[in-house]
Backbone as CSV, one residue per row, in Angstrom:
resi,resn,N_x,N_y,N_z,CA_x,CA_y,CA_z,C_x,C_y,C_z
1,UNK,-2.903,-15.809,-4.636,-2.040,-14.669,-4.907,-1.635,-14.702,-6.381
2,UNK,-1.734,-13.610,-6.591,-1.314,-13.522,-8.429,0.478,-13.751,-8.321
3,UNK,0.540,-14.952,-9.458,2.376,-15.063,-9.258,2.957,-13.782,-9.979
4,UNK,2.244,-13.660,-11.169,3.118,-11.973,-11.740,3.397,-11.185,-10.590
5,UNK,2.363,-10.711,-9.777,3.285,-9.662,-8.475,4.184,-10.577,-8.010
6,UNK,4.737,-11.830,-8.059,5.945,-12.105,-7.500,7.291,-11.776,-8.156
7,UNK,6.599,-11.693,-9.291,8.292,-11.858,-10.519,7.964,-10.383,-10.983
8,UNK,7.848,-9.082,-10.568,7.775,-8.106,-10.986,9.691,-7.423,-11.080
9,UNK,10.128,-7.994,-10.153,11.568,-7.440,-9.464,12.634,-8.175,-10.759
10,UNK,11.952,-9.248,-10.895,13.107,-10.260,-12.259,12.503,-10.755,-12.862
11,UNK,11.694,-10.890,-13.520,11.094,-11.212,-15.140,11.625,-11.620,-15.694
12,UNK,11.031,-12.836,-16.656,11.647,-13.709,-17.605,11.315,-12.305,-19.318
13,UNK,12.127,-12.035,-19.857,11.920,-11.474,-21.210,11.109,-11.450,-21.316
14,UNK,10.342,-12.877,-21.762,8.802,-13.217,-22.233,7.766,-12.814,-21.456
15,UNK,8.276,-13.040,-20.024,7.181,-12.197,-19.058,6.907,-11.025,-19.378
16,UNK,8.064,-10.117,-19.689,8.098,-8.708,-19.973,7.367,-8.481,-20.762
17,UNK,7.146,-9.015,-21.754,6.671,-9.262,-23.140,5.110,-9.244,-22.777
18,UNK,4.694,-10.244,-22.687,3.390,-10.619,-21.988,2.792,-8.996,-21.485
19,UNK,3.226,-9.257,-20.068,2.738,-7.774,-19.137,2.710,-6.810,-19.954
20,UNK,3.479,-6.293,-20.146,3.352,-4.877,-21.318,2.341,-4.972,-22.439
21,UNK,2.426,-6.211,-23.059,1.483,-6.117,-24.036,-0.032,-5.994,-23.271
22,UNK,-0.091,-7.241,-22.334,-1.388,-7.339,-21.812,-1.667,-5.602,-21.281
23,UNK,-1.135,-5.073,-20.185,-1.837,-3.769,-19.797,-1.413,-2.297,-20.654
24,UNK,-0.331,-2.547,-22.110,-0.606,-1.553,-22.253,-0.832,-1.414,-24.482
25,UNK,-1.076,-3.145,-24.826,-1.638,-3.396,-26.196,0.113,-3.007,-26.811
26,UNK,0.828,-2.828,-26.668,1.916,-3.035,-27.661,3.024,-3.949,-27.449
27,UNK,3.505,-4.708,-28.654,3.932,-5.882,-28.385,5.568,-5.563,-28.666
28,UNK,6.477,-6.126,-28.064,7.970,-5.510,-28.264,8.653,-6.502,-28.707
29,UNK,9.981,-6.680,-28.888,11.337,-7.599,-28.509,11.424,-7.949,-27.549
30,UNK,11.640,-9.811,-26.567,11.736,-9.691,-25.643,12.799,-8.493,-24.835
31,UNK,14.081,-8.639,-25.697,15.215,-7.376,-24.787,14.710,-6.068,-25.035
32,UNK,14.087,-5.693,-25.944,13.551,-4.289,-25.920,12.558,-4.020,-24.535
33,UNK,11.438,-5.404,-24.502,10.774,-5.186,-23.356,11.473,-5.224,-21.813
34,UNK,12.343,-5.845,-21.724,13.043,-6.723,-20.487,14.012,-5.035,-20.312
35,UNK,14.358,-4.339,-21.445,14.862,-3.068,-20.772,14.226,-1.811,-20.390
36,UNK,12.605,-1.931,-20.878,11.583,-1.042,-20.941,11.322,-1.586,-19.806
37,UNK,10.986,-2.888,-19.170,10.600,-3.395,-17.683,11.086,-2.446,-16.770
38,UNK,12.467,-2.701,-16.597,13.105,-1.813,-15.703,12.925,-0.109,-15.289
39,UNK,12.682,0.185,-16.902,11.953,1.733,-16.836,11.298,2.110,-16.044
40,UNK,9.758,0.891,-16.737,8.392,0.719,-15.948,8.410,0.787,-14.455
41,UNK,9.650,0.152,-13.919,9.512,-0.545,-12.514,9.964,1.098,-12.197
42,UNK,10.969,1.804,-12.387,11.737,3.229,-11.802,10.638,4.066,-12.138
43,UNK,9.924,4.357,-13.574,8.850,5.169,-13.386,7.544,5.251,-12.131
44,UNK,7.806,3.851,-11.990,6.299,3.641,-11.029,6.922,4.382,-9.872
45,UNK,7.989,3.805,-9.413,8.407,4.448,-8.325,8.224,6.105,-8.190
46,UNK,9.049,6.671,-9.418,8.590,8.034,-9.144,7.821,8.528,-9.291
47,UNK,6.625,8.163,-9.946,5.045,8.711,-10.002,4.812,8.336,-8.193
48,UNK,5.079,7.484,-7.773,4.438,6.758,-6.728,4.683,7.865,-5.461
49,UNK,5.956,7.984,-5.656,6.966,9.028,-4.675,6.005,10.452,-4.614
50,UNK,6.051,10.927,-5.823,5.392,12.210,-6.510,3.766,12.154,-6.072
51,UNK,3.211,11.746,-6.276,2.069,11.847,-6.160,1.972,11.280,-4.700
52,UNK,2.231,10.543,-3.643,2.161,9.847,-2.372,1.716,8.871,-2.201
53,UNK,1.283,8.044,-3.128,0.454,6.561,-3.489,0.897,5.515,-4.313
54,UNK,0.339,4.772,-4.234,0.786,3.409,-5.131,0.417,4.251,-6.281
55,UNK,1.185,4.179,-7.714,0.015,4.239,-8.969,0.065,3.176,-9.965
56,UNK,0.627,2.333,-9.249,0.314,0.683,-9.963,1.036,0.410,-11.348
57,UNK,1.382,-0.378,-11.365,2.174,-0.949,-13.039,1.457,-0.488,-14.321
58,UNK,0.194,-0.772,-14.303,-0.286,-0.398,-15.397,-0.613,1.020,-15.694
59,UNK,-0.496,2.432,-14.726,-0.602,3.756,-15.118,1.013,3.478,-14.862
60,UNK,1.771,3.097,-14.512,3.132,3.404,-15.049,3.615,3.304,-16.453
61,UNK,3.561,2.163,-16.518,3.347,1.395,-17.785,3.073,2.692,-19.030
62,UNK,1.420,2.522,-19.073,0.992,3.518,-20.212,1.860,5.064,-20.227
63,UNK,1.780,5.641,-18.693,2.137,6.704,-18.309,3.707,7.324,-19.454
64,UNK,4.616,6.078,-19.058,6.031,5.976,-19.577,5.668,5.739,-21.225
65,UNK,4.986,4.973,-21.847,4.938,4.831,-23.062,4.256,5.885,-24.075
66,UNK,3.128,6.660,-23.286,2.947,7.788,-24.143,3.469,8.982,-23.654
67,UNK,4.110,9.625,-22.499,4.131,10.813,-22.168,5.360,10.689,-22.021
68,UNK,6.491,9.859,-21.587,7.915,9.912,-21.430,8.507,9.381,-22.854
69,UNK,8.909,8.002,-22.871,9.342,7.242,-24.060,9.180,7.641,-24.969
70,UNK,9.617,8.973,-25.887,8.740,9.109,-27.422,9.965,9.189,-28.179
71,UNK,10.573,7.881,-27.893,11.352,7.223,-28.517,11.370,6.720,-30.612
C-alpha cells in the first residue's frame, strides 16, 4: 500500500511540499504548501461531488493551481 494515501488527511509540511511538487512541478514554502494542501484536499472533494467520481489528487491538484488559485 502506498503510505502517502495514508497521510493525505495530516501531512507533514515537507510532505506537502514533496506531493505538490512531485504531481504538479512547482515547488512552495513548506506553510504555503501545508495551506494549499488543505485547498487541494476541499477542491478534490468538490470536483469529485460535481462530476460523480473520484478525480484524484493530482487533477485536483493541477486543476486548483491553474484554473482556481491565480493568486
Amino acid at each position: 500500500m502506498n503510505s502517502s494515501v495514508l497521510d493525505l488527511d495530516n501531512p507533514s509540511p515537507e510532505m506537502c511540499v514533496n506531493k505538490i511538487f512531485e504531481v504538479s512541478g512547482t515547488k512552495l514554502d513548506p506553510d504555503i504548501a501545508a495551506d494549499l494542501w488543505r485547498k487541494i484536499l476541499q477542491h478534490k472533494w468538490l470536483m469529485s461531488e460535481k462530476l460523480g467520481r473520484d478525480v484524484g489528487f493530482r487533477t485536483a491538484c493541477i486543476d486548483l493551481l491553474e484554473n482556481v488559485d491565480q493568486a
